[in-house]
C-alpha positions, 0 to 999 in steps of 0.5 A, spaced: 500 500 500 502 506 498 501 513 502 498 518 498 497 526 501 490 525 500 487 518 503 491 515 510 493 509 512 490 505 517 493 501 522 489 495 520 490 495 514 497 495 515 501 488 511 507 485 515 512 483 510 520 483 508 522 487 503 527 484 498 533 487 499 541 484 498 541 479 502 549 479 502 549 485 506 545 482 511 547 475 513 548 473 519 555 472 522 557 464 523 558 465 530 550 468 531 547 463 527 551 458 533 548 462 538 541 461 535 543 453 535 545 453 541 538 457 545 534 452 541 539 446 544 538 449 550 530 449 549 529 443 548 534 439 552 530 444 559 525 438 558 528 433 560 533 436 565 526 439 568 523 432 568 529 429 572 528 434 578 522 433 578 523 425 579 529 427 584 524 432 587 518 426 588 523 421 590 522 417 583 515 415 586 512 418 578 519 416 574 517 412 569 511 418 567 515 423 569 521 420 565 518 418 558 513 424 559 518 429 558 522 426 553 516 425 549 514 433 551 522 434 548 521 430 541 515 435 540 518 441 542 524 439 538 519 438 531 516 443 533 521 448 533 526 446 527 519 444 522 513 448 524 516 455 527 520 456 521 515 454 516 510 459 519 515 464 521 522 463 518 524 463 525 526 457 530 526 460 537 534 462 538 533 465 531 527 470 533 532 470 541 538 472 536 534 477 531 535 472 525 531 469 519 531 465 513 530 468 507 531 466 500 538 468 496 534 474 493 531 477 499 524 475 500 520 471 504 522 464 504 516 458 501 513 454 506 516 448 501 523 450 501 524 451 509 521 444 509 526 442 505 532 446 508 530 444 515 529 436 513 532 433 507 539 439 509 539 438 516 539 431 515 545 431 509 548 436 514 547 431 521 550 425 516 557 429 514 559 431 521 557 437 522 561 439 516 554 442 512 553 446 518 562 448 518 561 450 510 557 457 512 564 459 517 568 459 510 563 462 504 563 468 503 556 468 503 555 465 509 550 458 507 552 452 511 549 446 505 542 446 508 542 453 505 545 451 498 539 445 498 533 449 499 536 456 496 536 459 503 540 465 506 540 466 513 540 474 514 540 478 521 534 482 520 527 483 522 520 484 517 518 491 516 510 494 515 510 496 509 507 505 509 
């Protein structure tokens, strides 16, 4: 929408969306994206960690609900995160703690298609070499690790804007 002198604009007609822009310009530092990952580690993990005080807390009188429970809760919390989140939002939980997003190479919303991609067809090309799809994005210039380069993705260090 565009704002002319003659006709306001209202608030709740108000889009929300990333404007393209060189994504080069604003990719995200290797060393952010690794605090990203560690915030959605430390999510994760709290779960079960949570679980255990509570079963020390009770004396393990509900261990065996206590302990699945919470590494069921973990499981889905960790699906959630690394599918859902960033398919609706470009974002795991550490990205949107850090300031970070997914974009595509040109700048533009990422699809839903092509972060599902990324974060599980590249994820698991990324977790079978080691690690070493995740290492390449400290190395190129363009900062993409190789789950970037399979669904044509840069992460970028931004936030969406409301377009006037």
């Amino acid at each position: 929408m565009t704002l002319t002198a003659d006709r306001p604009i209202e608030r709740s007609s108000q889009k929300v969306q990333s404007i393209e822009f060189p994504a080069n310009e604003l990719r995200a530092p290797f060393a952010l994206r690794c605090v990203a990952f560690l915030i959605d580690y430390m999510i994760v993990i709290a779960v079960p960690v949570l679980g255990l005080i509570l079963d020390r807390l009770t004396d393990g009188d509900t261990a065996k609900i206590s302990h699945s429970t919470s590494w069921l809760i973990a499981a889905l919390l960790a699906v959630s995160n690394i599918v859902i989140f960033p398919a609706l939002s470009g974002q795991t939980m550490g990205m949107m703690l850090s300031g970070l997003r997914i974009v595509r190479t040109d700048g533009a919303d990422a699809t839903v298609s092509r972060i599902i991609v990324r974060n599980t067809v590249g994820y698991l090309i990324t977790l079978v070499t080691g690690g070493l799809g995740f290492l390449i994005a400290a190395f190129t210039p363009r900062g993409r690790a190789l789950h970037d380069y399979i669904a044509n993705t840069i992460v970028v260090f931004g936030k969406k804007r409301v377009l006037k």
